[in-house]
C-alpha positions as CSV (number, residue, x, y, z in Angstrom):
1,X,0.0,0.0,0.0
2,X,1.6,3.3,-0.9
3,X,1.1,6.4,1.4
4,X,0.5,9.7,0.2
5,X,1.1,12.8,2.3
6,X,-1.9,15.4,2.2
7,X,0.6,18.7,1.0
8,X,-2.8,21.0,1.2
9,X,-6.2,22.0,1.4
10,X,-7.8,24.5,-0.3
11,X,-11.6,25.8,-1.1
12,X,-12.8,28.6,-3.1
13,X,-16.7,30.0,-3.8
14,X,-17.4,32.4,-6.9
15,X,-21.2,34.0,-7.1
16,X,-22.2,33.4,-10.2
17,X,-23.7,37.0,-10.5
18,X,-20.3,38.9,-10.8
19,X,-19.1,36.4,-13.7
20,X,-22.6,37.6,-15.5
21,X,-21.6,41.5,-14.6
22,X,-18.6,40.7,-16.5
23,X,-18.2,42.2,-20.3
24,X,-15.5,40.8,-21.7
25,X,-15.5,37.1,-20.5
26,X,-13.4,35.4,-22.9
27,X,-10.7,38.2,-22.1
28,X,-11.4,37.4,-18.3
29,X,-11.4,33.8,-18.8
30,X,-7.7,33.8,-21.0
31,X,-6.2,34.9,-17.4
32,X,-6.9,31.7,-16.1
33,X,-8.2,29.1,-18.9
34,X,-5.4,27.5,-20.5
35,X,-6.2,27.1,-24.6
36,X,-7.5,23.9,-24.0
37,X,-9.9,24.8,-21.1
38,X,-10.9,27.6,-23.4
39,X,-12.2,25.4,-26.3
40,X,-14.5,23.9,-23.0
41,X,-16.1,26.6,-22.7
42,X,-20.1,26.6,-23.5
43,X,-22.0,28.6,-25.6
44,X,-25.1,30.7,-24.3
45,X,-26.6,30.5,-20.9
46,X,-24.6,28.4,-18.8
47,X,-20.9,30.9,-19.6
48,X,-21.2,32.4,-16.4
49,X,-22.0,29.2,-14.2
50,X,-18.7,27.4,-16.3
51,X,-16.2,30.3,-15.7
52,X,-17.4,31.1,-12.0
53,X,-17.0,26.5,-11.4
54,X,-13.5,26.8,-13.1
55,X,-12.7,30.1,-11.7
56,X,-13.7,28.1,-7.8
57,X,-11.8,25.0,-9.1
58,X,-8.5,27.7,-9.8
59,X,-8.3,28.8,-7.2
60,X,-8.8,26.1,-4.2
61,X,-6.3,24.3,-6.3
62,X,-3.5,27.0,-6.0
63,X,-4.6,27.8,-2.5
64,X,-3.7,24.0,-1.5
65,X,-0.4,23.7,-3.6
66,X,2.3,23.5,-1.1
67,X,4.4,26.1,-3.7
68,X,4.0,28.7,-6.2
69,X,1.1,27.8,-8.6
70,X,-0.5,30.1,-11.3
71,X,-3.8,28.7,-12.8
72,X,-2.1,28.6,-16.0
73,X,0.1,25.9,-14.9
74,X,-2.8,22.8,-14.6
75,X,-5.5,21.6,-16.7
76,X,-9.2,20.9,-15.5
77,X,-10.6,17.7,-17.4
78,X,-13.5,16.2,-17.2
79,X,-13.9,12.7,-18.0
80,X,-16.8,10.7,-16.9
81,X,-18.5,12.4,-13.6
82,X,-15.2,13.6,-11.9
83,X,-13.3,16.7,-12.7
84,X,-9.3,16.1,-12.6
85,X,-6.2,18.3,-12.3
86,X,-3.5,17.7,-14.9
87,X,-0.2,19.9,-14.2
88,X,1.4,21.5,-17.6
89,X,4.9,19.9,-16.3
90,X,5.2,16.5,-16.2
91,X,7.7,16.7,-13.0
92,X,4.2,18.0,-10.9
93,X,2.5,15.3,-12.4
94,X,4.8,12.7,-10.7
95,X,5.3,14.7,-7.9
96,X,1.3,15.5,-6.8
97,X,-2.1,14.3,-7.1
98,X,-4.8,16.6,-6.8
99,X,-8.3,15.7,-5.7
100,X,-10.8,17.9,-6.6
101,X,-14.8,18.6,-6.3
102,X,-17.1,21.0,-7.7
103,X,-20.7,21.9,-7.4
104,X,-22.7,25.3,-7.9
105,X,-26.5,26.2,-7.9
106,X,-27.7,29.1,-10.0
107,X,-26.3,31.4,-7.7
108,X,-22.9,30.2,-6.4
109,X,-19.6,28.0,-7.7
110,X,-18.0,26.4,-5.0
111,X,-15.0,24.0,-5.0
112,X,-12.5,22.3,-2.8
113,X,-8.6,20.6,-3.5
114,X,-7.1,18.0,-1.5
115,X,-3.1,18.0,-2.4
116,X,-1.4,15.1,-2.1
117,X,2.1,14.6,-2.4
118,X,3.2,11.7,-4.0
């Protein structure tokens, strides 16, 4: 059985309602989307609910980082019904697993990161 070491905890909640204020949301979004998040992003109605979930997600991931972390170094990707973290450098990768949860309702994003290190 292999241990892991819990490196961090971090949580994050967005209202949805200042992610609708916002003008220019793909501008806002480039700060902390990387390309690939970008192409994610949905058309219409649900924008502000996806960039205030992502925004959440960001940010409780950097606040548990044990280091330096911009949101622009890790991925969000979704496959099946859990979100997962994917660093930009491989070395992270190795180095920390990142478990992560969101959930919002029409009015507020929330999210929470449990850092392990490997």
């Amino acid at each position: 059985m292999t241990s892991h070491i819990i490196a961090g905890i971090g949580v994050d909640v967005v209202e949805v309602s200042d992610m609708k204020k916002i003008r220019f949301k793909k501008r806002f979004a480039e700060y902390f989307l990387t390309a690939r998040e970008m192409r994610s992003i949905p058309a219409g109605r649900g924008v502000a609910q996806y960039l205030a979930s992502r925004f959440a997600l960001k940010e409780a991931v950097i606040k548990a980082f044990p280091g330096k972390l911009s949101p622009l170094d890790f991925y969000v990707e979704k496959n099946g019904p859990r979100p997962s973290v994917v660093f930009v450098h491989p070395a992270r990768n190795k180095k920390y697993f990142v478990h992560v949860s969101i959930t919002h309702t029409a009015r507020i994003a929330a999210a929470v990161a449990l850092v392990h290190a490997r």
